[in-house]
ZATOR-411342 format. One line per 10 residues: number of its first residue (from 0); their letters; for each residue x, y, z of N, C-alpha, C. Coordinates in steps of 0.05 Angstrom, whole numbers. Atoms other than C-alpha are relative to their C-alpha. Example, Ala and Ser with C-alpha at 12.3 -4.5 7.8 and 13.67 -1.06 7.14 Angstrom:
BEGIN
0	as	18,-24,0,246,-90,156,18,24,0 ~ -16,-24,-1,273,-21,143,-15,22,14
# end
This chain:
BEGIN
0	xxxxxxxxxx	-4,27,-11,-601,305,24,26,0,17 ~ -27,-7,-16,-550,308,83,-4,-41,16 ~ -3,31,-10,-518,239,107,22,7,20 ~ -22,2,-15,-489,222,169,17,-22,-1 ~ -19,23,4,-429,180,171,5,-10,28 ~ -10,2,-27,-405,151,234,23,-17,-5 ~ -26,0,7,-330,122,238,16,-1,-17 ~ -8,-11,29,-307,160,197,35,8,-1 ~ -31,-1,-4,-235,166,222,21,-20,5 ~ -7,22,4,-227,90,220,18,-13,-34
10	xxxxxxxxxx	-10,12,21,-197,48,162,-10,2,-25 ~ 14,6,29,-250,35,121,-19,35,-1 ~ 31,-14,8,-306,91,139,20,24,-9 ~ -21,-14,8,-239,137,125,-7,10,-30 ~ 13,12,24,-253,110,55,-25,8,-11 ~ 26,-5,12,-325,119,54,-1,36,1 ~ 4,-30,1,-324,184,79,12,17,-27 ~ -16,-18,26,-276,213,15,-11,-8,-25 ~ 15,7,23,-322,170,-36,-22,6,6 ~ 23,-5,4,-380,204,-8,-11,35,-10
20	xxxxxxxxxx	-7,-30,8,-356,273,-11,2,-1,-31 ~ -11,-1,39,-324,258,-82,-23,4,-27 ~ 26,0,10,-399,245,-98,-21,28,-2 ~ 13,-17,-7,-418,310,-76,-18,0,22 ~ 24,-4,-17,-460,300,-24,4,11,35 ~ -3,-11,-25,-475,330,37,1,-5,28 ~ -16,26,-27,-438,301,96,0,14,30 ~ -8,-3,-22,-435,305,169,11,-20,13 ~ -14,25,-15,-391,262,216,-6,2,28 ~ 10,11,-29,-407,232,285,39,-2,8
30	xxxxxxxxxx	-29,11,-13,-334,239,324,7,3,28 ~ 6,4,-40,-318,225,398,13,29,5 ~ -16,-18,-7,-261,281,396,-4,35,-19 ~ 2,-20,23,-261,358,352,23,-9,-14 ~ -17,-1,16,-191,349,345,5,-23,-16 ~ 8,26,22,-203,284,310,-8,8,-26 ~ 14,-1,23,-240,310,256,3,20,-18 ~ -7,-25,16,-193,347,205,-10,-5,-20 ~ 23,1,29,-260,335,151,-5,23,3 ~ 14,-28,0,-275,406,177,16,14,-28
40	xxxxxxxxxx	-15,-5,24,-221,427,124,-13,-9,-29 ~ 8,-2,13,-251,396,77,-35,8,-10 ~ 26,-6,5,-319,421,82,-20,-10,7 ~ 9,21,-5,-346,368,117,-21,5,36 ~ 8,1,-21,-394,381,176,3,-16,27 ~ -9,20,-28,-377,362,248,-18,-10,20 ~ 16,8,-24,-412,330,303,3,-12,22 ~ -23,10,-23,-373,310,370,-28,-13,16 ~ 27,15,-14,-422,255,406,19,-34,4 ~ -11,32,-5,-414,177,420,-12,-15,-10
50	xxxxxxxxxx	26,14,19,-455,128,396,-10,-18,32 ~ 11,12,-28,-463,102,472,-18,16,10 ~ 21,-23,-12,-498,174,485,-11,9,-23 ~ 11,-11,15,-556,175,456,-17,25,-2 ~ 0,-21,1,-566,248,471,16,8,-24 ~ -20,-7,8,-499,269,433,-20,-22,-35 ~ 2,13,25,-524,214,372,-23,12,-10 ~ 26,-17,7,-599,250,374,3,18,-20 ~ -13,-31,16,-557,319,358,6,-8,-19 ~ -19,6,19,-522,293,313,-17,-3,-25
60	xxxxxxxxxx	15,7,24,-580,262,269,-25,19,-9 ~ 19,-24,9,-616,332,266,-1,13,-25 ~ 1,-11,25,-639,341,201,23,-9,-23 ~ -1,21,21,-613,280,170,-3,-16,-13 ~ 27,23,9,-639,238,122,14,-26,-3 ~ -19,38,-4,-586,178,115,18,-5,10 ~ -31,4,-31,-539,149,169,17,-24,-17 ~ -17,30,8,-478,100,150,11,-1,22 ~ -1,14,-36,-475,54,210,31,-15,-3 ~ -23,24,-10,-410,29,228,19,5,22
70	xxxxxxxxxx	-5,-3,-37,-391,9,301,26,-16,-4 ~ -24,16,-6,-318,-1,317,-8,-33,8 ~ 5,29,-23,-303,-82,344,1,6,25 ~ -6,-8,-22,-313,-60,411,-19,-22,20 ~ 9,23,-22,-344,-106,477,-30,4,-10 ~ 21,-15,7,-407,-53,468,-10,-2,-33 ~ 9,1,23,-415,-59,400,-27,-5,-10 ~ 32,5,-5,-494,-89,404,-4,26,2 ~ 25,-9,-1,-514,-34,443,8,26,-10 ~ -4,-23,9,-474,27,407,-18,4,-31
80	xxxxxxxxxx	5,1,23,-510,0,335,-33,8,7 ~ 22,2,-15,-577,-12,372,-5,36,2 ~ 7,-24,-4,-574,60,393,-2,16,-16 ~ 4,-13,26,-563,86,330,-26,-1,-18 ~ 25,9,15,-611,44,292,-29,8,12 ~ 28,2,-17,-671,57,348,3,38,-7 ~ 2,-30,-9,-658,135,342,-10,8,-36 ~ 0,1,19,-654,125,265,-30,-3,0 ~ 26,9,6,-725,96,266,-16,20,16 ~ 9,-26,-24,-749,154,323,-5,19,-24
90	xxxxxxxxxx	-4,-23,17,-727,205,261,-7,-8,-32 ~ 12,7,33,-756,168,201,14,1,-22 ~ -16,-11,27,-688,171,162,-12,-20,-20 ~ 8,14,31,-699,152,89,20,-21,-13 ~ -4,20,-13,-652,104,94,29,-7,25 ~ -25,9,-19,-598,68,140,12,-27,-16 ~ -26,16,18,-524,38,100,17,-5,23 ~ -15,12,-15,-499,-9,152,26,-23,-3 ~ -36,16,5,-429,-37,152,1,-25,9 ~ -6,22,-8,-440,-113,176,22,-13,-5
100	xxxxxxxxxx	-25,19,11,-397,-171,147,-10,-25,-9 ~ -5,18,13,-395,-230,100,-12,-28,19 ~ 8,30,-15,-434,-303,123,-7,14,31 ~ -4,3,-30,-447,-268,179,-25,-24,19 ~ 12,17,-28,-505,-314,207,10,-24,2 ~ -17,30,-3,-457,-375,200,22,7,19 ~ -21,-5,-12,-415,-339,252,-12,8,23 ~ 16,-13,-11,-458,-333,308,17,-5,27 ~ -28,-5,-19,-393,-360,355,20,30,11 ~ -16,-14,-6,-364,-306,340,-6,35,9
110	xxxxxxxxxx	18,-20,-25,-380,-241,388,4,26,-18 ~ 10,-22,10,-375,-191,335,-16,-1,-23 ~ 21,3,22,-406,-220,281,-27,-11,15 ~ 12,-4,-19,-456,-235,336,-19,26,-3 ~ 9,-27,-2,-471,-167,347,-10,10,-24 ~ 11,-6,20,-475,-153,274,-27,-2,-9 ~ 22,15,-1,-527,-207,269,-20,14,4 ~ 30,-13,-13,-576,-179,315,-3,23,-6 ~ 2,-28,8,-562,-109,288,-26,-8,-36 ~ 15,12,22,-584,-137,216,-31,-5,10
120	xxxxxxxxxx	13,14,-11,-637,-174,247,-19,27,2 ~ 10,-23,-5,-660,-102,274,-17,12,-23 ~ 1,-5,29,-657,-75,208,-29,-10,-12 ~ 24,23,6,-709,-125,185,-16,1,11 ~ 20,4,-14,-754,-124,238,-11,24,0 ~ 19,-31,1,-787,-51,231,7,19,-28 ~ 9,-16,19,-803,-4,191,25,25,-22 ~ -18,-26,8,-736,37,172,15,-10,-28 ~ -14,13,27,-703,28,98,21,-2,6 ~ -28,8,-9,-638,-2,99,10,-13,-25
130	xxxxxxxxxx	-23,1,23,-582,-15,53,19,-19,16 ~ -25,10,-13,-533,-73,79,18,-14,-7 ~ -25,5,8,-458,-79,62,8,-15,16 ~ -4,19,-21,-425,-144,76,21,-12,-12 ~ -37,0,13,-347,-140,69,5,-30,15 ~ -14,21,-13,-300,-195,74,23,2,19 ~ -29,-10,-23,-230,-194,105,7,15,-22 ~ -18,-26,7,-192,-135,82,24,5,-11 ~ -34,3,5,-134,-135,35,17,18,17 ~ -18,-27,-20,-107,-71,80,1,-9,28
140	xxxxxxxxxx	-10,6,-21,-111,-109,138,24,-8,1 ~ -31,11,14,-41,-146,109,19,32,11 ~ -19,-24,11,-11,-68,110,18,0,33 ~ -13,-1,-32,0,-84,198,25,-21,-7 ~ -19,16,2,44,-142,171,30,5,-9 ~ -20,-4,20,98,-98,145,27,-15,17 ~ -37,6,-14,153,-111,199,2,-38,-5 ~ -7,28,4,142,-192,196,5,-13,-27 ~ -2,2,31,138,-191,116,28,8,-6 ~ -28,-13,1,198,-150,115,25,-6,15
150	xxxxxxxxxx	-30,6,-12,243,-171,171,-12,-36,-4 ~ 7,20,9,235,-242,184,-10,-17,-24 ~ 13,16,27,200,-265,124,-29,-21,4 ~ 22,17,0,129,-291,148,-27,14,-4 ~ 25,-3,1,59,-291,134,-12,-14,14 ~ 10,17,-31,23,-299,205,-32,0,-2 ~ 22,2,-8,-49,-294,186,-10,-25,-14 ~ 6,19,3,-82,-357,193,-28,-10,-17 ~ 28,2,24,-125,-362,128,-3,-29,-9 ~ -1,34,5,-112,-438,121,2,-6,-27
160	xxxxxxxxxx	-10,-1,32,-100,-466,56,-32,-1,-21 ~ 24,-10,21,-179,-454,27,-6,29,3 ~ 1,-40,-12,-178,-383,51,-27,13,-3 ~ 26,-14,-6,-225,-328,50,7,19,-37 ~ 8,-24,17,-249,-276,-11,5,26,4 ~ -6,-30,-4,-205,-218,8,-15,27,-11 ~ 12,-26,13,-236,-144,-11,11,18,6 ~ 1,-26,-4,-211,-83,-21,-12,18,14 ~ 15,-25,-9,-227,-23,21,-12,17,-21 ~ 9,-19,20,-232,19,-35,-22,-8,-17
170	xxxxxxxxxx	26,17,12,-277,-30,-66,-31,8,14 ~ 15,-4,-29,-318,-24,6,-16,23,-7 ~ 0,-24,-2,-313,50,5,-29,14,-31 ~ 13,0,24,-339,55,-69,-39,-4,4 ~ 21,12,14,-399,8,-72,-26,18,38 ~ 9,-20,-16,-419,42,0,-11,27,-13 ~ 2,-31,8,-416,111,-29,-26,5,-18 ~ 18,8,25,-459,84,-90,-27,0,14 ~ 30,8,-12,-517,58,-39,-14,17,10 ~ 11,-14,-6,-516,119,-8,-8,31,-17
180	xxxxxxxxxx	-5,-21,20,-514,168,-70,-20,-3,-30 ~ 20,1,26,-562,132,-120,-23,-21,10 ~ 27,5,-9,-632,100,-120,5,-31,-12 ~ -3,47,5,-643,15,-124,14,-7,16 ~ -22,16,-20,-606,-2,-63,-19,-5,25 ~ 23,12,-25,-674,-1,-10,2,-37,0 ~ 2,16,-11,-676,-69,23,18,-23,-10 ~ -24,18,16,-614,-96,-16,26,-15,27 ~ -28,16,-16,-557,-147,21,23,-3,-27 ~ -27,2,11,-485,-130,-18,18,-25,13
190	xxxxxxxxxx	-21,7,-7,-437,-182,-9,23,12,-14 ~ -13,-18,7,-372,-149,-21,29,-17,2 ~ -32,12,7,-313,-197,-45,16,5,-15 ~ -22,14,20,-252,-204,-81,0,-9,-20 ~ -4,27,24,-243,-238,-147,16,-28,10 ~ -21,27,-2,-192,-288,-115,-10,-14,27 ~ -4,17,-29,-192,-343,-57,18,2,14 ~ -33,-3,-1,-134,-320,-22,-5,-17,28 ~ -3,18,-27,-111,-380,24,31,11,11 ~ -26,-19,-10,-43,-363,71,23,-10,-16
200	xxxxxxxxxx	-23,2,22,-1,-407,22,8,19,-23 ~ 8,-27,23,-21,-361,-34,10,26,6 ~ -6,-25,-8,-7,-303,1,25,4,10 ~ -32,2,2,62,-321,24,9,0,-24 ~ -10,5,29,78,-335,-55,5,28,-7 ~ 5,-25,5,47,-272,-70,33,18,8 ~ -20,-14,-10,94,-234,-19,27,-5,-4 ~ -23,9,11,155,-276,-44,8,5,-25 ~ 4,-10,31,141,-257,-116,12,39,6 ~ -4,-29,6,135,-183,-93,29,13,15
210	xxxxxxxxxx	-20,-4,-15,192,-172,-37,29,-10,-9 ~ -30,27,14,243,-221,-71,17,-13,10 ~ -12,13,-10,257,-256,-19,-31,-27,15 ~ 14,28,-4,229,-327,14,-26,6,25 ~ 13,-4,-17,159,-312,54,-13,-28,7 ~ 7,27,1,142,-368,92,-35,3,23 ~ 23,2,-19,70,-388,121,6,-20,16 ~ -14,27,-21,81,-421,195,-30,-16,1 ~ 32,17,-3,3,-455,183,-26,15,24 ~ 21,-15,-1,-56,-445,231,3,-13,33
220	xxxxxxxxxx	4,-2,-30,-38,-452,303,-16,18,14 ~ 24,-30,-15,-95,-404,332,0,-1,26 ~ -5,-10,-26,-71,-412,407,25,14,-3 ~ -25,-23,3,-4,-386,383,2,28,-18 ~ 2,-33,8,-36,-332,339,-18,20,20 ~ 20,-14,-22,-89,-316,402,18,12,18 ~ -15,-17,-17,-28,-308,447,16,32,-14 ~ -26,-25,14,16,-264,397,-23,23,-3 ~ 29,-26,3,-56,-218,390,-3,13,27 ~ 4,-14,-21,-56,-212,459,19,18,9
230	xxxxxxxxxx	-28,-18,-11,14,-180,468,-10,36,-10 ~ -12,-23,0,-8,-120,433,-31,5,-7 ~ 24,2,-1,-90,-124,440,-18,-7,22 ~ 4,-4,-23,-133,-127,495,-17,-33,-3 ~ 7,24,-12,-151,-203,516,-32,-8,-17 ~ 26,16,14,-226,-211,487,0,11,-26 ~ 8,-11,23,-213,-176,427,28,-15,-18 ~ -21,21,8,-146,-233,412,-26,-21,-3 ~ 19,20,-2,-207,-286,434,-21,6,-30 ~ 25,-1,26,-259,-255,379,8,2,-17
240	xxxxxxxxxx	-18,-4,28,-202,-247,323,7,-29,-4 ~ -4,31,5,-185,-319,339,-25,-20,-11 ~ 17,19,11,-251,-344,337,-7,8,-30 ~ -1,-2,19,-256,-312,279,14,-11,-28 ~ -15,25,4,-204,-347,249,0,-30,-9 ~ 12,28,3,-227,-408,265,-28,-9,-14 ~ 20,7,16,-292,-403,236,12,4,-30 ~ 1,-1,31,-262,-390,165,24,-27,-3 ~ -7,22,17,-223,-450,172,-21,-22,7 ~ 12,18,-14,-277,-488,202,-30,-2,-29
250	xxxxxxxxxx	22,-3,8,-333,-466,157,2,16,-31 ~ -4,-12,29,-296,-423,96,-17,26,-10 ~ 6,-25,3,-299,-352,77,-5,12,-32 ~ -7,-5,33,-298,-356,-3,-36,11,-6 ~ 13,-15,14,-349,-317,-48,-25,-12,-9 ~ 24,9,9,-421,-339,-62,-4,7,-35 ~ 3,-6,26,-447,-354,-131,-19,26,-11 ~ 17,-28,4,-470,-283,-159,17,18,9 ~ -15,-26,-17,-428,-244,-118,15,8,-16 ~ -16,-11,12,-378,-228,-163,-8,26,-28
260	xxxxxxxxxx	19,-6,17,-425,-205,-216,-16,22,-1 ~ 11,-11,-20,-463,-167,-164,13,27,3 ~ -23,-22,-11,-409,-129,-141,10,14,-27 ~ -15,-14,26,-382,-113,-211,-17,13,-8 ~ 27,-27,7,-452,-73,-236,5,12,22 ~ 7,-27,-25,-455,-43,-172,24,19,-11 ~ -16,-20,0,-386,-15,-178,5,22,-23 ~ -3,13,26,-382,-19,-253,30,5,-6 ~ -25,19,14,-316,-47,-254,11,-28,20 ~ -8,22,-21,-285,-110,-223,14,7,25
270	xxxxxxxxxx	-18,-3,-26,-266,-113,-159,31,1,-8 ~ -31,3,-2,-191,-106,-143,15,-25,15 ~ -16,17,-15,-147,-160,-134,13,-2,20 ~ -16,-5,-20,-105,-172,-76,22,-3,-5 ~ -42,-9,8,-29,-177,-117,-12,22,-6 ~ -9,-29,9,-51,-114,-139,-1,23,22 ~ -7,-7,-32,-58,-86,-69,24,-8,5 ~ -28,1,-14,5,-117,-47,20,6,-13 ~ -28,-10,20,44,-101,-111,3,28,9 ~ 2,-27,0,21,-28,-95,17,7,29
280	xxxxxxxxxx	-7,-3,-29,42,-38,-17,24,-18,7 ~ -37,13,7,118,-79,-25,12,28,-21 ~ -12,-20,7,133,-17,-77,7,28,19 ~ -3,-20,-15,112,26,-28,22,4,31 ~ -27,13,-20,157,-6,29,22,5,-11 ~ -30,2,7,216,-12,-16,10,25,-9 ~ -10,-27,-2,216,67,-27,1,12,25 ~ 4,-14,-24,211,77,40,38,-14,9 ~ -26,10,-10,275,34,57,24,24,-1 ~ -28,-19,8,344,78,63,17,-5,-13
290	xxxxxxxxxx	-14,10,20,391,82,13,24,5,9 ~ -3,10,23,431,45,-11,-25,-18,-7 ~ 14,28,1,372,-13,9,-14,0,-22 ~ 14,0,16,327,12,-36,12,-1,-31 ~ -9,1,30,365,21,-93,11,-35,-8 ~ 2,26,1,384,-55,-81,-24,-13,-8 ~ 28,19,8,312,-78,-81,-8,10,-26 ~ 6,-4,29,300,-41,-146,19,-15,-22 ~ -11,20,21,355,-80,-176,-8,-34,0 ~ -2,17,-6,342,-144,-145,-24,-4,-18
300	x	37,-2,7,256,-131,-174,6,-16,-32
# end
């Protein structure tokens, strides 16, 4: 049984990839670059292609039986999944573990959960087995916040005060690895939450509890978080993080009844909290500091 992975040098599929190996199984990766892909070290089969060329994605799926789909947020994103999924169904894999996202058809504003949509949608409409994982927001997304957590003292993502069902990657990575490694997961929809509601009040507390000093949330201006996205992000991809945004305060990102439940057999243990993520990621900051600082913040703790 050989599985392909595809971004596998990303955040999460990072993740999947080392809980699929861990499983034993027999892996190949889809990567744009060679020197990208130090999985060769670990044993890990290579395959240099795109997911725009579906020549290079053909090769790649030679003489494999299960693909894990997951397409950067990119403009293309439709037709890089599309091309995967249509080549998938060409080669009869046994099945396809696609990476969507959480509520997605209540987000049809928004241009990547969009894309997801109609990928799903795909899924569904023919004949190919499919497995689909459907994360929330990302306690590890928080880990870009170190310099504003740490210098200033703020928490800038605009989760509003009902927030969303944060999730672990490792959680992600896990219940992925599971779908593609054991049998009962054909034509299944994972939602993939959190135990907690984390709103941005909450999560300033949090970070004030763990840093030991005052984190403050500035609320939910989303033209002044669309501009500050754009300084260091490319213009429609500030616009699709914003609308994004806005639909979880517009419409609410929290955990369906079951889900929790769901998620806990699958994994078989509870999800991970998100203080226990940030307790793990403020320790890890405050050994990084130079000393004397650090040795301050261990007294101050």
């Amino acid at each position: 049984m050989k599985i392909l992975v595809t971004g596998s040098t990303g955040k999460v599929g990072s993740v999947v990839l080392q809980e699929v190996v861990k499983r034993g199984a027999d892996v190949r990766v889809l990567v744009r670059k060679k020197d990208a892909a130090a999985e060769e070290s670990a044993g890990v089969e290579v395959a240099v292609g795109d997911l725009l060329d579906p020549v290079s994605v053909e090769k790649a799926m030679d003489g494999v039986d299960k693909l894990y789909l997951l397409n950067a947020v990119v403009p293309d994103e439709l037709t890089q999944g599309l091309i995967a999924y249509d080549l998938a169904k060409k080669h009869k894999l046994k099945q396809v573990v696609y990476h969507s996202v959480f509520k997605v058809e209540h987000f049809k504003d928004v241009p990547h959960f969009a894309s997801k949509l109609a990928i799903e949608n795909a899924l569904k409409e023919y004949d190919v087995p499919y497995t689909i994982i459907r994360p929330n927001y990302f306690h590890q997304n928080d880990v870009s916040l170190k310099p504003l957590l740490m210098g200033p003292g703020l928490y800038p993502m605009p989760l509003g005060p009902t927030g969303v069902s944060s999730v672990d990657i490792r959680d992600i990575a896990e219940a992925t690895a599971i779908a593609l490694t054991t049998d009962g997961h054909l034509g299944k929809t994972y939602n993939l939450n959190g135990p907690d509601v984390l709103s941005g009040p909450m999560a300033a507390s949090i970070w004030s509890k763990l840093l030991d000093k005052e984190i403050k949330y500035p609320g939910e201006n989303l033209d002044g978080f669309e501009a500050q996205m754009r300084q260091k992000a490319p213009s429609w991809s500030a616009f699709d993080i914003r609308m994004m945004f806005q639909g979880y305060l517009e419409r609410g990102f929290a955990a369906e009844e079951g889900d929790m439940a769901t998620l806990t057999t699958l994994l078989g243990h509870p999800p991970r909290p998100y203080e226990d993520f940030a307790r793990e990621t403020a320790a890890k900051w405050k050994a990084e500091l130079p000393w004397p600082l650090n040795k301050v913040a261990e007294v101050l703790k």
